[in-house]
C-alpha positions as CSV (number, residue, x, y, z in Angstrom):
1,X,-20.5,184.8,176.4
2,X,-20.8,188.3,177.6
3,X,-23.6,189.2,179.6
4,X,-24.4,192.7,178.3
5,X,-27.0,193.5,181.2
6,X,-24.7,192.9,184.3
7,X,-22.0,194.9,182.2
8,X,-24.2,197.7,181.1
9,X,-25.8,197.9,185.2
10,X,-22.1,198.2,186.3
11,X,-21.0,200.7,184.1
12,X,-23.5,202.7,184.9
13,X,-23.1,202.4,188.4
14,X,-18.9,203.9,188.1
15,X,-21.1,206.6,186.1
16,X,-23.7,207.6,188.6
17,X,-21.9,210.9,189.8
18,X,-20.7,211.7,186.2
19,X,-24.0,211.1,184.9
20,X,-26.4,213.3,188.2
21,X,-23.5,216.0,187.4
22,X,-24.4,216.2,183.7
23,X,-28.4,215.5,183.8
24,X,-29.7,216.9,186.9
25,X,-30.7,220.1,185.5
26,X,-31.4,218.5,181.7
27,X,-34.6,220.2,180.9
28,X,-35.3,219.5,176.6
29,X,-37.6,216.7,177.7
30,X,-39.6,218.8,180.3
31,X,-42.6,219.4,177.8
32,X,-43.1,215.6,177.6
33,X,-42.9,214.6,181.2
34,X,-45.7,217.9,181.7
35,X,-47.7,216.0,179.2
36,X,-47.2,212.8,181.4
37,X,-48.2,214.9,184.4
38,X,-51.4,216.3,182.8
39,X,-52.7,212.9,181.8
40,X,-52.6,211.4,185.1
41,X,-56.0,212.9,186.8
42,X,-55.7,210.8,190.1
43,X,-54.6,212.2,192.9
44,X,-51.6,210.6,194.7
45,X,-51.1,208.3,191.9
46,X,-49.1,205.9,192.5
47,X,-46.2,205.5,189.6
48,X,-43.2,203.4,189.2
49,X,-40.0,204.7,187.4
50,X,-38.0,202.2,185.7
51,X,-34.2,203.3,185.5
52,X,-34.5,206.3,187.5
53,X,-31.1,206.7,187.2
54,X,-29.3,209.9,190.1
55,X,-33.5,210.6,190.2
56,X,-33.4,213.8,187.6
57,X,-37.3,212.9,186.4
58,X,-38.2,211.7,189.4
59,X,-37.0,215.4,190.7
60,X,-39.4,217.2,187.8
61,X,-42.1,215.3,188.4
62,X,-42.5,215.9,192.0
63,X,-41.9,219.4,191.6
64,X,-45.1,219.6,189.3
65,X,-47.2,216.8,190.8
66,X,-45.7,216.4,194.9
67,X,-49.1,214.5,195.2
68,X,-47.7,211.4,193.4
69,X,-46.0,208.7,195.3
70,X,-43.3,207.3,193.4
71,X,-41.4,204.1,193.2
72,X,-38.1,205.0,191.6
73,X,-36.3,201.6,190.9
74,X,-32.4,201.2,189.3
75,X,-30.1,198.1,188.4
76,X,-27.2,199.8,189.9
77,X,-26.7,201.1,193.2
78,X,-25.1,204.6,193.4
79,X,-27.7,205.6,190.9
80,X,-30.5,204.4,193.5
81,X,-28.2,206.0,196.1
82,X,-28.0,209.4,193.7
83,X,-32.1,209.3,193.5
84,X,-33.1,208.8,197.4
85,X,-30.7,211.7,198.4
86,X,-32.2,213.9,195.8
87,X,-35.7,213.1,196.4
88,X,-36.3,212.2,199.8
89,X,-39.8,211.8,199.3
90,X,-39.8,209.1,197.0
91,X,-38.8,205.6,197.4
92,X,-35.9,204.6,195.5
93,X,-35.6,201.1,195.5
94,X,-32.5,198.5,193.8
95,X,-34.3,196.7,190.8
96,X,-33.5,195.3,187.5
97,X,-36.0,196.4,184.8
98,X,-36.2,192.3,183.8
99,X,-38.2,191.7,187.0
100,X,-40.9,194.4,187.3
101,X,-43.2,191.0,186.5
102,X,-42.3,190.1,190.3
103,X,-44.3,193.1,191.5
104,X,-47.7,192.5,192.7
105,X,-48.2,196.6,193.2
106,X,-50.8,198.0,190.9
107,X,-49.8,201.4,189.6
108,X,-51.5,204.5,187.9
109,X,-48.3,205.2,185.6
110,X,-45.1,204.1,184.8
111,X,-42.1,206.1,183.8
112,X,-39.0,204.4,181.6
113,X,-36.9,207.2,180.7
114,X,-34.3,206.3,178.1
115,X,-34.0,202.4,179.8
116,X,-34.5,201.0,176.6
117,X,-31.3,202.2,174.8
118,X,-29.9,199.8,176.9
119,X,-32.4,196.7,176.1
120,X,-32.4,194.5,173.4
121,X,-35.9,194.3,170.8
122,X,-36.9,191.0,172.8
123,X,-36.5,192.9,176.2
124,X,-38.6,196.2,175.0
125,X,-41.4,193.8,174.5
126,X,-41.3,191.7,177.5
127,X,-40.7,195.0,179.5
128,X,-43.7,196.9,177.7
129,X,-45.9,193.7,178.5
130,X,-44.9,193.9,182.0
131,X,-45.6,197.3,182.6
132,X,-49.0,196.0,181.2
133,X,-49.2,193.5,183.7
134,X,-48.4,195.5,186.6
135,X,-50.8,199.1,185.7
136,X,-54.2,199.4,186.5
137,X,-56.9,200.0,183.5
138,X,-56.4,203.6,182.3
139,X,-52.8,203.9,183.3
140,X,-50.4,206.0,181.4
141,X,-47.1,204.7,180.0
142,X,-44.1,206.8,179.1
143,X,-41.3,205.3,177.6
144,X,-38.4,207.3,175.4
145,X,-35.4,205.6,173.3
146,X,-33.2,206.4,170.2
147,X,-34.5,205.9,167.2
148,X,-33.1,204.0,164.3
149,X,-32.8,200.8,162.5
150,X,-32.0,198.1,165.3
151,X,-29.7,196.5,163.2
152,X,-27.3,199.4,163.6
153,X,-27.3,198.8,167.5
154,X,-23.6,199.0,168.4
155,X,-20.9,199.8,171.2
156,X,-20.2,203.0,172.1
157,X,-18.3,205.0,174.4
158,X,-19.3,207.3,177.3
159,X,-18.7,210.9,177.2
160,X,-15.9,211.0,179.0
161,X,-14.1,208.6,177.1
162,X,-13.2,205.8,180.1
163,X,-16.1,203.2,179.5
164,X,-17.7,201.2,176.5
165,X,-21.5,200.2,176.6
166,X,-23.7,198.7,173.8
167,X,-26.5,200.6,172.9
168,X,-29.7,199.5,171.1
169,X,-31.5,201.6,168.8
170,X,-35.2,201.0,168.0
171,X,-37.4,201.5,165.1
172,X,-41.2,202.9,165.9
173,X,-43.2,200.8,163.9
174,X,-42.3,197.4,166.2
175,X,-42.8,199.8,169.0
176,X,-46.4,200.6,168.8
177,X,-47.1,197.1,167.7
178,X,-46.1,196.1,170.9
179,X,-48.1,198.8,173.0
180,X,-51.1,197.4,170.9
181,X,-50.7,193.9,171.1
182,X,-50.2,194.5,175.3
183,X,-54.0,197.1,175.1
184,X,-52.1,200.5,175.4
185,X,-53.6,203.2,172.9
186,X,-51.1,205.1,171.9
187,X,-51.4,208.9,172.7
188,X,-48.4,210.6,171.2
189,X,-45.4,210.6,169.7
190,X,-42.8,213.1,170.0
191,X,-39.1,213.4,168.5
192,X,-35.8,215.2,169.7
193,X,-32.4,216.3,168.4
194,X,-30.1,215.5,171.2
195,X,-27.0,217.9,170.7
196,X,-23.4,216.7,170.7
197,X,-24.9,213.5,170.8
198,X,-23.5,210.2,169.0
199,X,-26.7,209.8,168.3
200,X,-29.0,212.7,168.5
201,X,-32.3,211.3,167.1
202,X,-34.4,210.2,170.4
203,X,-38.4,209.4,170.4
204,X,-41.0,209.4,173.2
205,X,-43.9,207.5,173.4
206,X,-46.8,208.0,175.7
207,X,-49.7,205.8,176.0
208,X,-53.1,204.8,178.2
209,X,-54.0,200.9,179.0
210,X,-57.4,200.2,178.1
């Protein structure tokens, strides 16, 4: 049987430079991640950033808040590689999103920028309880994925043509269930049309533990 994870991390590590070529500079989710900013009050809270891919939020958010110490964690090593050299401050560390349960860390946030695309419904919930598990009371959660019916989840291939990846498309309604069934109140949602996308229709969640 394929193993879609261990595929999907090595794809996207022959990717990396393609990919911090493409999305360094990406700014139509800036408004959210300044949102994400603005409900963190602490000062040099400490977040972890799950798929930080060549480091492109991890770049923005240091530029508005370089208070925040951030762990900046990847499945595949020249994206890790990508996000140390462009944010020297941070600590970029080689992690698969399926073990954030080993940390014993407490942080303030946690960022998950477009992860899930590339996680089955099963893994959104574990990974949503383990970000749970792992934030302190009051911590603020954002996560962002495409949005449609999961059953049309299906392989597609990369913009340049060379590589296949399956990509899982998610529905809201079994998303906030399982921020609420894990204690997070759910502060927003927000929608947007990615261009010359496949699949242009992406949603953001952001939400607080109790």
């Amino acid at each position: 049987m394929e193993d879609r994870n261990q595929t999907t991390i090595e794809t996207w590590d022959k990717l990396a430079a393609a990919y911090e070529e493409k999305f360094m500079d990406l700014d139509l989710y800036n408004d959210t991640y300044d949102t994400f900013c603005q409900l963190i009050e602490k000062q040099a809270a400490h977040i972890l950033e799950i798929g930080c891919g060549p480091g492109n939020i991890t770049k923005y958010l240091l530029a508005q808040r370089p208070d925040f110490n951030i762990d900046a964690t990847d499945a595949a090593p020249n994206m890790v590689k990508a996000a140390q050299e462009n944010n020297p401050t941070a600590y970029c560390t080689l992690m698969d999103c399926h073990d954030i349960d080993t940390l014993t860390t407490k942080y303030d946030a946690v960022m998950c920028g477009f992860c899930m695309p590339y996680l089955s419904k099963d893994d959104c919930r574990k990974l949503i309880k383990d970000c749970a598990y792992i934030m302190n009371s009051g911590g603020v959660l954002y996560f962002s994925t495409i949005e449609d019916e999961y059953t049309k989840s299906n392989y597609e291939t990369s913009s340049n043509g060379e590589h296949t990846l399956f990509v899982y498309y998610h529905e809201e309604a079994y998303l906030k269930d399982y921020l609420q069934e894990n204690n997070f109140e759910l502060v927003t949602i927000e929608r947007k049309d990615y261009p010359q996308a496949a699949h242009p229709a992406h949603i953001i969640f952001i939400a607080r533990k109790k």
